[in-house]
Backbone as ProteinMPNN parsed JSONL, in Angstrom:
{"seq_chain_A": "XXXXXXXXXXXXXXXXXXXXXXXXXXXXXXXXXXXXXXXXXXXXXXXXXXXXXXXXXXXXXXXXXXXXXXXXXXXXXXXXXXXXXXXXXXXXXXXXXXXXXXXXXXXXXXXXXXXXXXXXXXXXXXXXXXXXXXXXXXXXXXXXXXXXXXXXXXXXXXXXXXXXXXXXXXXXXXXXXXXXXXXXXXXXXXXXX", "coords_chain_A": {"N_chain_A": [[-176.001, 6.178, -97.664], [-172.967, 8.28, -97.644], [-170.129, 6.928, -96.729], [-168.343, 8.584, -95.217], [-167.219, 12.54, -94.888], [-165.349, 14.207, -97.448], [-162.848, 16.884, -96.9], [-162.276, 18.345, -99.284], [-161.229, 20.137, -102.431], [-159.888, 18.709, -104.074], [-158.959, 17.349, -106.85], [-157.505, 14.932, -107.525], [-157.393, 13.836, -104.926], [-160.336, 13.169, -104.715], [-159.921, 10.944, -107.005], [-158.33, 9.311, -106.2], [-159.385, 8.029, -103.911], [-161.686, 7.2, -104.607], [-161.06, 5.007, -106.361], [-159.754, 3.674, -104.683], [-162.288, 2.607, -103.861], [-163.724, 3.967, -101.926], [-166.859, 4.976, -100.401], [-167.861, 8.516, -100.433], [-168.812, 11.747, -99.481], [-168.444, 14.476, -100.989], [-167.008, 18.332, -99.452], [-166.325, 21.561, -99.706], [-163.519, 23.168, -98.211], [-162.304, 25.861, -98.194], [-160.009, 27.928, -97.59], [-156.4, 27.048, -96.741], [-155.954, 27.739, -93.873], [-154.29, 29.069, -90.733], [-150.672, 28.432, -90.405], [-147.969, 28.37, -87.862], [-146.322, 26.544, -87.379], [-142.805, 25.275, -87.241], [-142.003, 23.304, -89.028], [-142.228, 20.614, -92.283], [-143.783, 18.677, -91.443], [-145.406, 19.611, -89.265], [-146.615, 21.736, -90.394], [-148.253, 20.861, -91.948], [-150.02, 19.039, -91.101], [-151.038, 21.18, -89.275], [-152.967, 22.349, -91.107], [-154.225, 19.77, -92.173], [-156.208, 19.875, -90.35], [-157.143, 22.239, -90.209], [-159.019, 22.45, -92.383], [-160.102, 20.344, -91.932], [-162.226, 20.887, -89.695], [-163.476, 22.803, -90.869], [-164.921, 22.023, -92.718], [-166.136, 19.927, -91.077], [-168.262, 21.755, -89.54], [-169.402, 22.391, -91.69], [-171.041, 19.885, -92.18], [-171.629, 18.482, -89.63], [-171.326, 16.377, -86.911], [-170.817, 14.029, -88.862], [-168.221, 12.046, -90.022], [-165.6, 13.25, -90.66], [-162.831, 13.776, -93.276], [-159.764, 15.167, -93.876], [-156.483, 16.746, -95.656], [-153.523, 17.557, -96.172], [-150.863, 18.989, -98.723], [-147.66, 19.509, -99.026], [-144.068, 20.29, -100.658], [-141.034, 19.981, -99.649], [-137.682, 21.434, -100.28], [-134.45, 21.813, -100.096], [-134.47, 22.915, -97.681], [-136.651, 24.681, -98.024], [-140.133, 25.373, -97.69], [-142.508, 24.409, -99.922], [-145.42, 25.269, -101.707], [-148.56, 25.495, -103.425], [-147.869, 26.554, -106.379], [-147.528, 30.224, -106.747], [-147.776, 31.71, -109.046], [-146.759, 31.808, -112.747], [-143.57, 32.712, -112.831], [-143.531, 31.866, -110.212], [-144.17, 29.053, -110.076], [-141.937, 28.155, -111.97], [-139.072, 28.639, -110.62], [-139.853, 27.124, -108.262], [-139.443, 24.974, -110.097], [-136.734, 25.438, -111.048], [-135.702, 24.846, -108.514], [-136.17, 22.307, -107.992], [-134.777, 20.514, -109.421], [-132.478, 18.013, -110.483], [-132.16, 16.99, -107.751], [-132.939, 16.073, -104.768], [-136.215, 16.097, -102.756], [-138.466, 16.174, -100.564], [-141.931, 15.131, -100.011], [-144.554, 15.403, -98.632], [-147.554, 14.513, -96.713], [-150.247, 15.521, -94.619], [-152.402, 14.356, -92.799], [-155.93, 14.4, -91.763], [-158.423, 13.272, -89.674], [-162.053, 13.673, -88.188], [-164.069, 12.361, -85.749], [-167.357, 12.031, -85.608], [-168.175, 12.992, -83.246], [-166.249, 14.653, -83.116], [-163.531, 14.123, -82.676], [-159.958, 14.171, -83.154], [-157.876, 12.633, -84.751], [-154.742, 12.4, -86.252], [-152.59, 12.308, -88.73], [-149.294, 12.432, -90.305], [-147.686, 11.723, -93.669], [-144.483, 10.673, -95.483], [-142.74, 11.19, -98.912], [-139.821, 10.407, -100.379], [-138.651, 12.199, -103.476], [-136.925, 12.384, -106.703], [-135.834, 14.328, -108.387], [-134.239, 14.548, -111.68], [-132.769, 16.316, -114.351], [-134.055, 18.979, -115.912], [-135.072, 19.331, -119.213], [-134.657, 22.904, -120.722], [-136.262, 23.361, -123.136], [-138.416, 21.385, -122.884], [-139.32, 22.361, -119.927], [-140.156, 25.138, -120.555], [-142.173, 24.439, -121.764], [-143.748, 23.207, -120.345], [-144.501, 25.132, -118.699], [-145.991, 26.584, -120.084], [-148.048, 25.455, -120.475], [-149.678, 25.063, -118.467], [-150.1, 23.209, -116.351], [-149.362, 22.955, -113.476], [-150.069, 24.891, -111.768], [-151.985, 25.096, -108.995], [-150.779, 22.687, -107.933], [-148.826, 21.662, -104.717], [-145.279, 22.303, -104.741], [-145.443, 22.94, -107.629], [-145.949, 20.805, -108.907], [-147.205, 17.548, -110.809], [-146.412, 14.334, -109.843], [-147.675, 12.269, -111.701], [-148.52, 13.654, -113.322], [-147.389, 15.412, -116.424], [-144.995, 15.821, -115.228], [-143.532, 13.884, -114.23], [-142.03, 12.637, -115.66], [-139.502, 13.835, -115.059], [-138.894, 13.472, -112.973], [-138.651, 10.223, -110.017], [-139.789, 8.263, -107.303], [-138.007, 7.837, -104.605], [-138.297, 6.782, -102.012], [-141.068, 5.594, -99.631], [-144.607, 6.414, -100.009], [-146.065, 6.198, -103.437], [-148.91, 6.998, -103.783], [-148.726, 9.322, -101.602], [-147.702, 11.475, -102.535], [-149.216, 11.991, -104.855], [-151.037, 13.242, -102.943], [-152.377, 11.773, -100.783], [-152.417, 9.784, -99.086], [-153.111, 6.794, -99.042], [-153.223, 4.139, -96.962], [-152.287, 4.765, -94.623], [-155.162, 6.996, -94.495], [-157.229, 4.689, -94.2], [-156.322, 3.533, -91.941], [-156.731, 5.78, -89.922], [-159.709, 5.891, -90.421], [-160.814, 4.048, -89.203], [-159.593, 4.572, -87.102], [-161.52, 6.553, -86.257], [-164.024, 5.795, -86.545], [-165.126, 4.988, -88.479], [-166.247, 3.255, -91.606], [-163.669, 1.467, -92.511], [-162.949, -0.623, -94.559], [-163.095, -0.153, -98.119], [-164.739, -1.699, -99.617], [-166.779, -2.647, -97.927], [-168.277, 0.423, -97.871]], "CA_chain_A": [[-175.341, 7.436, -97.306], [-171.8, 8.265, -97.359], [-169.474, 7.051, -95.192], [-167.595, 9.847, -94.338], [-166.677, 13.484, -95.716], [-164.165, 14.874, -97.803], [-163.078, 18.18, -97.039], [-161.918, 19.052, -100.731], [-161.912, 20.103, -103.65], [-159.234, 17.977, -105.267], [-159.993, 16.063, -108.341], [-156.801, 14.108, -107.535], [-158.011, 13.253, -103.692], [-161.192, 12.112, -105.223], [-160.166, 10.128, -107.86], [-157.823, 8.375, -104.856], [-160.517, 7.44, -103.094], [-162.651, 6.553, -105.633], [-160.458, 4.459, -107.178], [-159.996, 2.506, -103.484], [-163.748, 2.106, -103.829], [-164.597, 4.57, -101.073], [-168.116, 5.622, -101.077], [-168.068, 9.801, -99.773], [-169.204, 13.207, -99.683], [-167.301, 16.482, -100.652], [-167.453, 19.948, -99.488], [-165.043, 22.6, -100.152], [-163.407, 23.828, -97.224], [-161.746, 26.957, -98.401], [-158.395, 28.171, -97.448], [-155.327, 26.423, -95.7], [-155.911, 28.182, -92.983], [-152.871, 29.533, -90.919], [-149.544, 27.741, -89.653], [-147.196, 28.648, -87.062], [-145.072, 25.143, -87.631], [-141.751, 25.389, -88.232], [-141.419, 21.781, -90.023], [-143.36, 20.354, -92.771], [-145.035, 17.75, -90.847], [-146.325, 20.376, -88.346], [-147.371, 22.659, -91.501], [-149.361, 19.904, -93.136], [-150.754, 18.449, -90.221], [-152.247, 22.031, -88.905], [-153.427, 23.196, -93.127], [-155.231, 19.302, -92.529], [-156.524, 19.846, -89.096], [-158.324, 23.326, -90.321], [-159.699, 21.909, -93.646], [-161.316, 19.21, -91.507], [-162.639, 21.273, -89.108], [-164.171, 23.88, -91.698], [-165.544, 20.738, -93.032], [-167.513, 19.397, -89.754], [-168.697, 23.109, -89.467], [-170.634, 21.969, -92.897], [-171.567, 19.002, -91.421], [-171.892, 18.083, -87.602], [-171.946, 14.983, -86.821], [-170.408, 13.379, -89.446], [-167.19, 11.829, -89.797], [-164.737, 14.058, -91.625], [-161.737, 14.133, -93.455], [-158.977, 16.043, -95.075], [-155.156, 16.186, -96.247], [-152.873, 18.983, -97.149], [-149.658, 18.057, -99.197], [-146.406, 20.033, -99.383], [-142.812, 20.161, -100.53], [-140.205, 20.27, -98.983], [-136.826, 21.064, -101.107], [-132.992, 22.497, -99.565], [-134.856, 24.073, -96.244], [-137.673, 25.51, -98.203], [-141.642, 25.088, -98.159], [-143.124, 24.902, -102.075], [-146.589, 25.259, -101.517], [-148.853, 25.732, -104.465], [-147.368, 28.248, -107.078], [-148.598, 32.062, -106.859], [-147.723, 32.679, -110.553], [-146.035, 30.858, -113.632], [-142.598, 32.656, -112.314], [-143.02, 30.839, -108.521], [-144.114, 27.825, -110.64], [-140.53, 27.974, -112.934], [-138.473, 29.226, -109.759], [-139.771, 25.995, -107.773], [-139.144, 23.559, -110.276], [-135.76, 25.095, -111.612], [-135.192, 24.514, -107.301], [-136.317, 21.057, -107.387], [-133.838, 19.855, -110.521], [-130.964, 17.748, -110.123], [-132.075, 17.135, -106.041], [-134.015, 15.487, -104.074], [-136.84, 16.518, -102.12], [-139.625, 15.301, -99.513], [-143.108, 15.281, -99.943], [-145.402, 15.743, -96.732], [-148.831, 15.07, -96.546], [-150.465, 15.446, -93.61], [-153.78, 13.522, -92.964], [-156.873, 14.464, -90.356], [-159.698, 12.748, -89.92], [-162.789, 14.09, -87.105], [-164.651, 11.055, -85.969], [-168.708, 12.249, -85.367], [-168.079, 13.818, -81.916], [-165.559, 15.922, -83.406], [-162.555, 13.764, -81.874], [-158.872, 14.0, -83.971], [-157.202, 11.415, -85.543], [-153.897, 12.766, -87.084], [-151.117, 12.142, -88.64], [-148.649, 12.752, -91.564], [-146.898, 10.629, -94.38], [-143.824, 11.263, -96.154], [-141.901, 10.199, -98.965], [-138.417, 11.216, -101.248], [-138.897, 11.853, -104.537], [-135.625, 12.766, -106.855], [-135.876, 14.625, -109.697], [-133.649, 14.735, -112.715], [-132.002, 17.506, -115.052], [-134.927, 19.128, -116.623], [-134.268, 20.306, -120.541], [-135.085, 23.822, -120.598], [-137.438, 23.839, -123.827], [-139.249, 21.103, -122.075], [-139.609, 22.881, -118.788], [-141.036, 26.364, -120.928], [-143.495, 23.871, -122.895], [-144.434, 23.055, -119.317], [-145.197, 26.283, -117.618], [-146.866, 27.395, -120.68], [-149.581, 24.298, -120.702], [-149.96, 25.3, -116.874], [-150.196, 21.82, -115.769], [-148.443, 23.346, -112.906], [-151.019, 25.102, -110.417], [-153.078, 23.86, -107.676], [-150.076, 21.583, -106.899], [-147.688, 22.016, -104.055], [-144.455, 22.333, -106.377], [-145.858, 22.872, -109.296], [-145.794, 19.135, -110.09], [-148.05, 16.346, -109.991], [-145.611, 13.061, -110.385], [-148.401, 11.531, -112.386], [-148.431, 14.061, -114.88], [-146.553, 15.651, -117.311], [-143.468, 16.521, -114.905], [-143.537, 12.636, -113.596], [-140.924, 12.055, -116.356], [-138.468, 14.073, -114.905], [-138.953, 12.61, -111.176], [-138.263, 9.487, -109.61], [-139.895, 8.018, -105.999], [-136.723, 7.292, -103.707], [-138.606, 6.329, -100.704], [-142.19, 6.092, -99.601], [-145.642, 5.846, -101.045], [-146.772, 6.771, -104.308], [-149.705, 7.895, -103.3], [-148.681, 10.144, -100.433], [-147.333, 12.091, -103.347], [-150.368, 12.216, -104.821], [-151.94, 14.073, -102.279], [-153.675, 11.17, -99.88], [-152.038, 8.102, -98.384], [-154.418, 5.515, -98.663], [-152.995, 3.515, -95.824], [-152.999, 5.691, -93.553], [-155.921, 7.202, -94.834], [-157.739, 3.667, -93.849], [-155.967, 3.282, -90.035], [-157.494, 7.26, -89.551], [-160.408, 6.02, -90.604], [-160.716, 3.017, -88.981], [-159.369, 4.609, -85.692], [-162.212, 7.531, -86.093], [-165.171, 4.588, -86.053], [-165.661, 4.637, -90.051], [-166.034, 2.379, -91.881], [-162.093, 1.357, -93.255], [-162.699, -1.523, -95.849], [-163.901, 0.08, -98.942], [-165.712, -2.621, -100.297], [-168.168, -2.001, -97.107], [-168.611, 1.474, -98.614]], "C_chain_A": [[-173.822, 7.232, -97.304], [-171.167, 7.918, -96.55], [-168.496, 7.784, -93.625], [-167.453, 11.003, -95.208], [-165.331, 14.134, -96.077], [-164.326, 15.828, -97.507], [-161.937, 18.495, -98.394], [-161.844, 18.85, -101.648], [-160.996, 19.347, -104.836], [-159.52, 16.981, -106.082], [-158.258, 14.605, -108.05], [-157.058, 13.793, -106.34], [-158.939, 12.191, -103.859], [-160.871, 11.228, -105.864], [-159.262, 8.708, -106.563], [-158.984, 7.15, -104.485], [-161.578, 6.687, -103.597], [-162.269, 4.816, -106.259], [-160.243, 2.794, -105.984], [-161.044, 2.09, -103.343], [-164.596, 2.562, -102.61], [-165.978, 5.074, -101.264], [-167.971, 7.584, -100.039], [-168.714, 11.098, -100.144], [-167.986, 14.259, -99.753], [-167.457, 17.424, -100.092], [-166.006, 20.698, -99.473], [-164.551, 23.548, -98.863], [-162.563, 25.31, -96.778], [-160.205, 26.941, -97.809], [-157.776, 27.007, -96.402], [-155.575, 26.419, -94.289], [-153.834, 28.569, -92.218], [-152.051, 28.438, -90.04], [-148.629, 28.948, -88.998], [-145.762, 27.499, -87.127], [-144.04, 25.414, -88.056], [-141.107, 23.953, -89.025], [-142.269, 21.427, -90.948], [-144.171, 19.499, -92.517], [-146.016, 18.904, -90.311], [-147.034, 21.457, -89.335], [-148.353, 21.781, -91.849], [-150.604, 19.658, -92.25], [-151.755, 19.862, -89.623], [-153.235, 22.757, -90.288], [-155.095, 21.554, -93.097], [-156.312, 19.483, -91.41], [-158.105, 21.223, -89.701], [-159.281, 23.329, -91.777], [-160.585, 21.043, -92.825], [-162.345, 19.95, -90.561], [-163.565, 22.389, -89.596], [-165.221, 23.013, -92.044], [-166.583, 20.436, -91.984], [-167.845, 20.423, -89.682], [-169.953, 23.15, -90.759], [-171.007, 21.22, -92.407], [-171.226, 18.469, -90.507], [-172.31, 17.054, -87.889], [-171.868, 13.759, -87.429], [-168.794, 12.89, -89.366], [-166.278, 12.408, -91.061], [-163.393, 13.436, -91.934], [-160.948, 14.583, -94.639], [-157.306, 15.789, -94.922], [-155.03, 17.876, -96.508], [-151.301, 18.324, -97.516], [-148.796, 19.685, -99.364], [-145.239, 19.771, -99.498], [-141.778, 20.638, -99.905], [-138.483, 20.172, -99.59], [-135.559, 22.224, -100.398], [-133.351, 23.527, -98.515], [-136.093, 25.028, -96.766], [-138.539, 24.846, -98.586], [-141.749, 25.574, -99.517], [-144.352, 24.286, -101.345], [-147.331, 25.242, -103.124], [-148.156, 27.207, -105.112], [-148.007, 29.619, -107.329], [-149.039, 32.313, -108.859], [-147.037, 31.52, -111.638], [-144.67, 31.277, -113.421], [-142.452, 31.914, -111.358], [-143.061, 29.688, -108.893], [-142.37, 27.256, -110.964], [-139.189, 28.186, -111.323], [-138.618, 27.672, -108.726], [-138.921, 24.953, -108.477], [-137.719, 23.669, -110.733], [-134.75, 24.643, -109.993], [-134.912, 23.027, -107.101], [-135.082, 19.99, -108.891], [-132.831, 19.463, -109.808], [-130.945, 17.93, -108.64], [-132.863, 16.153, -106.3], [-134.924, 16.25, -102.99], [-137.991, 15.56, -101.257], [-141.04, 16.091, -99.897], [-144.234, 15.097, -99.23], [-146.767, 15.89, -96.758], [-149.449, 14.676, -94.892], [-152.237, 15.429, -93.844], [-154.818, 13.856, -91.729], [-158.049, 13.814, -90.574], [-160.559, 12.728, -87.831], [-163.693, 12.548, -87.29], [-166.185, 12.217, -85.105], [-168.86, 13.342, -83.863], [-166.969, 14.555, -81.901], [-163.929, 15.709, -82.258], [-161.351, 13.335, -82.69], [-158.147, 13.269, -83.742], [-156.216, 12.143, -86.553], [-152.61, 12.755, -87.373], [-150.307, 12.329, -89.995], [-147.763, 11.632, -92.413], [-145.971, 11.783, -94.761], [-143.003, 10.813, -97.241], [-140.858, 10.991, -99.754], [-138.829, 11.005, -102.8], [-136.804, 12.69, -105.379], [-135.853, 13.223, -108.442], [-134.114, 14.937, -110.573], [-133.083, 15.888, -113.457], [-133.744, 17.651, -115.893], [-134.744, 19.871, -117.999], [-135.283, 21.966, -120.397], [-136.258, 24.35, -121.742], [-138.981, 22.467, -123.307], [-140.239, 21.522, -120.68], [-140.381, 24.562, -119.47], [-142.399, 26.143, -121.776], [-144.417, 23.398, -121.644], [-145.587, 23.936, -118.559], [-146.126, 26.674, -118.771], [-148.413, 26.608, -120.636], [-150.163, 24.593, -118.913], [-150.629, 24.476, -116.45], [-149.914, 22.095, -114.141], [-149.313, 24.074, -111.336], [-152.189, 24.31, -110.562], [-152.012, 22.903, -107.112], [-148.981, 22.134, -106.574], [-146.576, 21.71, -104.977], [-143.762, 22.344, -107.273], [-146.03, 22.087, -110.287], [-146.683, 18.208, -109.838], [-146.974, 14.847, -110.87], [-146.413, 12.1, -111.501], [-149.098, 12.126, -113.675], [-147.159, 14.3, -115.592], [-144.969, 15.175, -116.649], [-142.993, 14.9, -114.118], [-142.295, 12.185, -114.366], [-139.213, 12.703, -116.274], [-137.904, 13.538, -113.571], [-138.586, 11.076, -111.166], [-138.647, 8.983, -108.21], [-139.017, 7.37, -105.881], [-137.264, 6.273, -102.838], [-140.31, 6.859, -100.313], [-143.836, 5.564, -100.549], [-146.091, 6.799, -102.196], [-148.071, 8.037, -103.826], [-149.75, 9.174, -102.114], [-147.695, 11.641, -101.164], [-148.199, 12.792, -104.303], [-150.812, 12.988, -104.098], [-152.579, 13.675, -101.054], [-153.291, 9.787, -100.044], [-153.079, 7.115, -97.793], [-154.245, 4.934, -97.625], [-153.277, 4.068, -94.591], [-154.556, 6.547, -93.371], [-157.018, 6.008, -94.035], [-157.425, 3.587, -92.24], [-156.9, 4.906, -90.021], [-158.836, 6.621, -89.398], [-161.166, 5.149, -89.985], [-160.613, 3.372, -87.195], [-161.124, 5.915, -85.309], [-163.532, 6.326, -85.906], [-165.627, 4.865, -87.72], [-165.605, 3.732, -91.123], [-164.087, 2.049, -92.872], [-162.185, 0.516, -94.068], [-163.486, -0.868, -96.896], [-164.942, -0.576, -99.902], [-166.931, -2.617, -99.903], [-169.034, -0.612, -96.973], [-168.955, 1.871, -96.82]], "O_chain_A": [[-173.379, 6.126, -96.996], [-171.362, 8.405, -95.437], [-168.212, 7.722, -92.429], [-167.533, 10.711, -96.401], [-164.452, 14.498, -95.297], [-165.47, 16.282, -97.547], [-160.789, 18.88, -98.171], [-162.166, 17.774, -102.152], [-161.21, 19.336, -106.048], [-160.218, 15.976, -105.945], [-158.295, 13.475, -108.539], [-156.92, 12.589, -106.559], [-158.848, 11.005, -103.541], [-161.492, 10.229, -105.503], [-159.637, 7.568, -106.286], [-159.224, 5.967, -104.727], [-162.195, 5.753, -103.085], [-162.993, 3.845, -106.479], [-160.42, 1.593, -106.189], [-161.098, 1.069, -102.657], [-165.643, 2.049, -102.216], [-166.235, 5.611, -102.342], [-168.035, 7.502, -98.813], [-169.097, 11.28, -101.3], [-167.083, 14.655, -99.015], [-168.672, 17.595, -100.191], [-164.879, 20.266, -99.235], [-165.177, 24.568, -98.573], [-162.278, 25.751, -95.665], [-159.474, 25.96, -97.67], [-158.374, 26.319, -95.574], [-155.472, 25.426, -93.568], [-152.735, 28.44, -92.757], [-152.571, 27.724, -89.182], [-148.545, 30.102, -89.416], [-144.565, 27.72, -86.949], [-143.982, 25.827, -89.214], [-139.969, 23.751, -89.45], [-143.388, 21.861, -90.674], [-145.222, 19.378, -93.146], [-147.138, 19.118, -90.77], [-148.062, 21.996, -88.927], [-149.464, 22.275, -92.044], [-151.78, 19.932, -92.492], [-152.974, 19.735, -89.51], [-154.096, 23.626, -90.149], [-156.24, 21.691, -93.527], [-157.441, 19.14, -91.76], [-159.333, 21.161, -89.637], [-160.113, 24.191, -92.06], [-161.794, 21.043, -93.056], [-163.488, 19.517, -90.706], [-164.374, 22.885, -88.811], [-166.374, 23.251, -91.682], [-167.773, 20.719, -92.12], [-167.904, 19.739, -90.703], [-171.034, 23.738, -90.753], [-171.818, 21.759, -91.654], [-170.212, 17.787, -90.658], [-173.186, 16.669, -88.663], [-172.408, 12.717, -87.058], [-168.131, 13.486, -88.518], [-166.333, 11.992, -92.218], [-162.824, 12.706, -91.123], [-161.194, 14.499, -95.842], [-156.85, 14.869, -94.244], [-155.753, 18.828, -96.803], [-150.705, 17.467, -96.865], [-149.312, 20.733, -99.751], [-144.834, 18.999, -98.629], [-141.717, 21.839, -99.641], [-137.912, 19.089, -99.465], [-135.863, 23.407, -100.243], [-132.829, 24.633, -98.381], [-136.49, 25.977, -96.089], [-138.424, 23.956, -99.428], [-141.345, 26.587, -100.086], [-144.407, 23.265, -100.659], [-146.565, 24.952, -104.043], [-147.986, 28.337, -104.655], [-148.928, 29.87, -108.106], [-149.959, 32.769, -109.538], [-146.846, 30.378, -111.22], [-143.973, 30.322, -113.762], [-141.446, 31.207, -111.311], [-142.242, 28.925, -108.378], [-141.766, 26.327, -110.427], [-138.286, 27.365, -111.485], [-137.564, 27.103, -108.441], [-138.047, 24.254, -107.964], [-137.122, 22.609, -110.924], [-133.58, 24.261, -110.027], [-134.003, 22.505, -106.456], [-134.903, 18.772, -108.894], [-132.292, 20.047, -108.868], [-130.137, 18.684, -108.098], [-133.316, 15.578, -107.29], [-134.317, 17.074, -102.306], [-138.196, 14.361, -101.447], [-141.194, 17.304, -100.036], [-144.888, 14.175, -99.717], [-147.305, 16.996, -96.812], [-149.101, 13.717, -94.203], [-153.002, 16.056, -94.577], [-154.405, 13.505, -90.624], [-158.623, 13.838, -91.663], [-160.129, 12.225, -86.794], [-163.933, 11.873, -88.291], [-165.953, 13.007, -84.19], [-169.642, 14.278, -83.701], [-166.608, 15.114, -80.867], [-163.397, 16.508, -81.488], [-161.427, 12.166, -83.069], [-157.662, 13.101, -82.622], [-156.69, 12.51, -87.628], [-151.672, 13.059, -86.636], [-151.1, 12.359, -90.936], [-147.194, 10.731, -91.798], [-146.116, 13.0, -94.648], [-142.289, 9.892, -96.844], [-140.996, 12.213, -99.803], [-139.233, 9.945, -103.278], [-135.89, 13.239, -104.764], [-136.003, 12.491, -109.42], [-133.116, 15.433, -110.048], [-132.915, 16.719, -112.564], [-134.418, 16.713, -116.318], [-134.275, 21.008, -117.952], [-136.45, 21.999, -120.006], [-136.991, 25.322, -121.557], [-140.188, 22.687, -123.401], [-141.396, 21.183, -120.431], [-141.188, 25.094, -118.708], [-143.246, 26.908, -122.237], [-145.624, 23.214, -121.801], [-146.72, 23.758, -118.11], [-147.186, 27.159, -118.376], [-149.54, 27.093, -120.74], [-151.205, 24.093, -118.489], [-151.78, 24.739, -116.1], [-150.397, 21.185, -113.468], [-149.114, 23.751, -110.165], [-152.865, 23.582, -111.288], [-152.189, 22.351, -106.026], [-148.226, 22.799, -107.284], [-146.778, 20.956, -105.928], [-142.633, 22.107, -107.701], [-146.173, 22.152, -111.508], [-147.001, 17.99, -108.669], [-146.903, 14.541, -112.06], [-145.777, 11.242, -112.114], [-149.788, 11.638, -114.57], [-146.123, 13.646, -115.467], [-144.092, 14.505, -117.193], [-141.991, 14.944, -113.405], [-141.526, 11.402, -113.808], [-138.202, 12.397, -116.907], [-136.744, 13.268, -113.258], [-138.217, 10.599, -112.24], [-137.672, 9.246, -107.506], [-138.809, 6.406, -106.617], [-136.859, 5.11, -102.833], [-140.776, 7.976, -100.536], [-144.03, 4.688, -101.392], [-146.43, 7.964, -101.993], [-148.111, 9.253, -103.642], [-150.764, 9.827, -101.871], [-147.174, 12.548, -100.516], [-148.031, 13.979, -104.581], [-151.206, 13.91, -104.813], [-153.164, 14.453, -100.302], [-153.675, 8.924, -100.832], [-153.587, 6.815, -96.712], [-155.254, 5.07, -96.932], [-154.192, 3.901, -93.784], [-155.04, 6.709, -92.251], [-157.704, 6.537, -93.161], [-158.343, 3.587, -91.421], [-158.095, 4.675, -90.203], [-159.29, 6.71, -88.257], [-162.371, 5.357, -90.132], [-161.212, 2.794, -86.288], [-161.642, 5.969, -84.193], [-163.852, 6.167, -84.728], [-166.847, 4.893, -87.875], [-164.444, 3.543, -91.485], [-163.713, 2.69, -93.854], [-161.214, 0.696, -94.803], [-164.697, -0.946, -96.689], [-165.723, -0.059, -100.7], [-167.943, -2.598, -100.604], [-170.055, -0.446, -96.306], [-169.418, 2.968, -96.508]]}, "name": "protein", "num_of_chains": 1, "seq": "XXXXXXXXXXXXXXXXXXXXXXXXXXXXXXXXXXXXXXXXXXXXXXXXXXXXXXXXXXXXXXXXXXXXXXXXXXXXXXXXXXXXXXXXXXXXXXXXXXXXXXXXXXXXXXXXXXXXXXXXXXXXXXXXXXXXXXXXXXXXXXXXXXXXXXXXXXXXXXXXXXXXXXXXXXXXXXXXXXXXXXXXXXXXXXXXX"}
């Protein structure tokens, strides 16, 4: 049996995890749910809090967990993009800056007891050419990720990590990911699946 559950539906979460040699279960825990936070820790951290908790609501009794990732660029949240304008509008924000990337990590241990906490790291993007950036939005590489970028695709060649972990850019800070998991009573070495 699994050792614990994902709550979502990201194909870049999974492959994370996978890739650490976790053994788990998915389920899809629908929306964000809502924030009140005015910082992006406290955004992330309540978006992973109600993903996990939608999650144990599928299954009781198990040991859950989830992640929500956002940017954070000149005082403004980039969440996932509405449209291929909020897409183009983010990223012509995030050019020629730097920005922070905020994921915030929960994990319910079996008796439905939270474990949570957030990573963060700097990423720095570059001048983006403008027939590059319209060959972008048109391949719509671009939604599903807070934004509009995933550093490990296409738009990775205009970026740069400053500070921080790769992966917590990604979507799902393995490290932490492991102490959560570890503090919740699950198993934390993935080799012990």
């Amino acid at each position: 049996m699994a050792s614990f559950v994902l709550a979502s539906t990201s194909p870049r979460r999974h492959a994370l995890l996978r890739q650490a040699g976790y053994a788990f279960e998915a389920v899809d825990p629908g929306e964000d749910g809502p924030s009140s936070a005015a910082t992006p820790e406290g955004r992330v951290l309540d978006h992973a809090r109600h993903k996990a908790r939608a999650g144990q609501a599928q299954r009781p009794g198990r040991v859950l967990l989830a992640s929500d990732t956002l940017v954070w660029c000149a005082g403004q949240v980039l969440p996932k993009p509405s449209d291929r304008a909020d897409a183009e509008r983010m990223l012509r924000l995030l050019a020629d800056r730097a920005h922070e990337v905020w994921t915030g990590v929960c994990v319910l241990d079996a008796q439905g007891e939270e474990h949570a906490q957030a990573a963060v790291a700097e990423v720095r993007f570059g001048s983006i050419p403008e027939d590059g950036l319209q060959e972008y939005l048109a391949g719509e590489e671009w939604t599903d990720k807070a934004g509009s970028y995933a550093i490990q695709g296409t738009a990775g060649a205009w970026c740069e990590l400053v500070r921080g972990d790769y992966d917590t850019v990604v979507g799902l800070p393995l490290g932490l990911v492991g102490e959560l998991l570890a503090a919740a009573g699950a198993c934390s070495d993935p080799s012990n699946g």
